[in-house]
C-alpha positions in Angstrom: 0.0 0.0 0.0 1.2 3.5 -0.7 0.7 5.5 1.7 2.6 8.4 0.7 -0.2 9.2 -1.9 -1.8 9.8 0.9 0.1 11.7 2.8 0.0 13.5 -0.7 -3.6 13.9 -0.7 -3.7 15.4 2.7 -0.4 17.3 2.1 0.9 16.0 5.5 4.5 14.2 5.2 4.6 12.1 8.5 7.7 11.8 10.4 6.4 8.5 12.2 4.9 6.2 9.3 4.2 3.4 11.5 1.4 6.2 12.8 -0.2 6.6 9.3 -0.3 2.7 8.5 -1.4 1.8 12.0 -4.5 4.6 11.5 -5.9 2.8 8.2 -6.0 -0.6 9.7 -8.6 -2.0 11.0 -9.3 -4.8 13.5 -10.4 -7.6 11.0 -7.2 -6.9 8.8 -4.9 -7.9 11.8 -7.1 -11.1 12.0 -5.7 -12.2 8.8 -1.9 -10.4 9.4 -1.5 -10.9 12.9 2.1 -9.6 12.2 1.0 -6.4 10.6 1.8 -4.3 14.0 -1.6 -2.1 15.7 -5.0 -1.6 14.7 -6.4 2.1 14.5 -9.1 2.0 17.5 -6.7 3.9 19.9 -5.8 6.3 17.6 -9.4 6.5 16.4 -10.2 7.3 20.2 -8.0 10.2 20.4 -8.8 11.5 17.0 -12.4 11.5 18.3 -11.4 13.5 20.8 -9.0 16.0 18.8 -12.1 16.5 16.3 -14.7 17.4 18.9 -12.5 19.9 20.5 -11.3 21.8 17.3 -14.6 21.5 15.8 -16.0 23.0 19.5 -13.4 25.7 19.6 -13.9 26.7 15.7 -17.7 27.1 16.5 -17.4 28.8 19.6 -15.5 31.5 18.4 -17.4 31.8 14.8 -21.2 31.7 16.5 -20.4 34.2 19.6 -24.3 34.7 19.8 -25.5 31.1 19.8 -27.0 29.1 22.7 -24.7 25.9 24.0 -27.5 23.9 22.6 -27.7 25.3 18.9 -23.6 24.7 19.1 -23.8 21.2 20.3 -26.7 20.5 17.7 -24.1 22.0 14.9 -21.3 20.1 15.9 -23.1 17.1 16.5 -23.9 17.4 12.3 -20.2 18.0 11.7 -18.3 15.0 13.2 -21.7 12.6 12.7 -20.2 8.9 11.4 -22.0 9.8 8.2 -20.4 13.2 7.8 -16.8 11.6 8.5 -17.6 8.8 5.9 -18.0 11.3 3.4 -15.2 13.5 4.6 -13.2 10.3 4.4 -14.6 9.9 0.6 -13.0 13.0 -0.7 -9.7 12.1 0.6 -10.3 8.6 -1.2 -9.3 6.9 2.5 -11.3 4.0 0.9 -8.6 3.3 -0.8 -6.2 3.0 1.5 -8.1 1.4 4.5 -6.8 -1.9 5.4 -9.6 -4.6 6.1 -10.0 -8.4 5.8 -11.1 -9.6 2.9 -14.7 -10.1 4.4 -15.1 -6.6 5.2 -14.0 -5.4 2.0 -17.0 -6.7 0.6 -19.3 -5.2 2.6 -20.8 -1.6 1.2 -23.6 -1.2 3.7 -23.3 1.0 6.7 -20.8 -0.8 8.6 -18.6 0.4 5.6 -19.6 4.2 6.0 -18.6 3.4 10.3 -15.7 1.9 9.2 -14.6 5.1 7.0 -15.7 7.3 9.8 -13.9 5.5 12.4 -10.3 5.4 9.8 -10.8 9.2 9.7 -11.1 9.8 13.1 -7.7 7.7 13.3 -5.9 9.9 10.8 -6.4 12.9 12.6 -5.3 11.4 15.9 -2.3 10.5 13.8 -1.7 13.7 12.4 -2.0 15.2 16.1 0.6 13.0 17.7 2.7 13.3 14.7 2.3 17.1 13.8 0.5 18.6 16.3 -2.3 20.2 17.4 -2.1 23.1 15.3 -1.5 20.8 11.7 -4.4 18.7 13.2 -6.9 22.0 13.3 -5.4 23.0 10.0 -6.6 19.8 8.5 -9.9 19.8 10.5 -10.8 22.8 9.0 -9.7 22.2 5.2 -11.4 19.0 5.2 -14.6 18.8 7.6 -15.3 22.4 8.9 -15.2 24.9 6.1 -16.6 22.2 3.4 -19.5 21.3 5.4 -20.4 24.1 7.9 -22.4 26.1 5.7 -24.5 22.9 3.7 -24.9 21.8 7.4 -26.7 25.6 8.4 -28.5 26.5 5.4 -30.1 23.3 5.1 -31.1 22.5 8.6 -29.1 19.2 9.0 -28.3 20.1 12.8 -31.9 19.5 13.7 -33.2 16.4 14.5 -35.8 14.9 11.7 -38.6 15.2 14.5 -37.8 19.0 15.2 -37.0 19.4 11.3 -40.4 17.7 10.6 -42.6 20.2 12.7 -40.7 23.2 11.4 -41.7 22.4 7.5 -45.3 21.3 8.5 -45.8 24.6 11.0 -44.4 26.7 8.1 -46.8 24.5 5.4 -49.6 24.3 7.3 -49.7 26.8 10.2 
């Protein structure tokens, strides 16, 4: 696997490579190559963690005037596993995700959890290799300033109940 087109695609050059391979691999993989080194779930933990916080921070400061609740509902739409799936699409991490054989057949939503879960990885890589201040770079190329707009203007921070009532208030008074 190369992962340095990866590294291209991001624009990060890792000093640690063993941090990039070990945040594409998933569980199953290591079931088949037991000698293939870690899995990503720690780093996915941390990278979890690293998004939530920049993705807070980057709200807080950009929505001085909005309640904890309409900032936690915004959020929630930004680092959602479906969000992250498709965040991980335009970076192609698909391709680069390690995964047994029987998991690489599956294209339902364990596939889109799987993607979401391989991001989150990456950026916990790119924070213990590069730094917080790299990892908020990326955050914001790749999830924040793509999405945060689509995710305002078309209501995708409200729950489909809440949503539901809005349209059917405004419809039918």
């Amino acid at each position: 696997m190369e992962l340095a087109l990866l590294e291209k695609k991001i624009n990060i050059e890792f000093t640690n490579k063993a941090l990039l391979r070990e945040s594409v691999t998933h569980r199953s993989y290591l079931n088949e190559n037991p000698s293939s080194g870690a899995h990503n779930e720690r780093l996915e933990f941390l990278g979890d963690a690293v998004l939530e916080l920049i993705v807070t921070e980057n709200l807080f400061l950009k929505f001085p005037d909005y309640a904890e609740g309409q900032l936690t509902s915004i959020r929630a739409a930004l680092v959602n596993y479906q969000m992250m799936a498709e965040v991980a699409r335009t970076i192609n991490l698909e391709n680069f995700v390690l995964l047994s054989r029987g998991e690489a057949k599956d294209v339902g939503r364990a596939r889109e959890v799987i993607l979401a879960n391989a991001l989150e990885a990456v950026i916990g890589a790119v924070y213990l290799d590069k730094g917080y201040d790299m990892a908020k770079k990326c955050i914001e190329e790749y999830v924040i300033e793509p999405n945060l707009k689509r995710v305002i203007e078309n209501g995708l921070y409200k729950d489909p109940k809440s949503h539901l009532q809005e349209i059917i208030q405004e419809k039918l008074k």
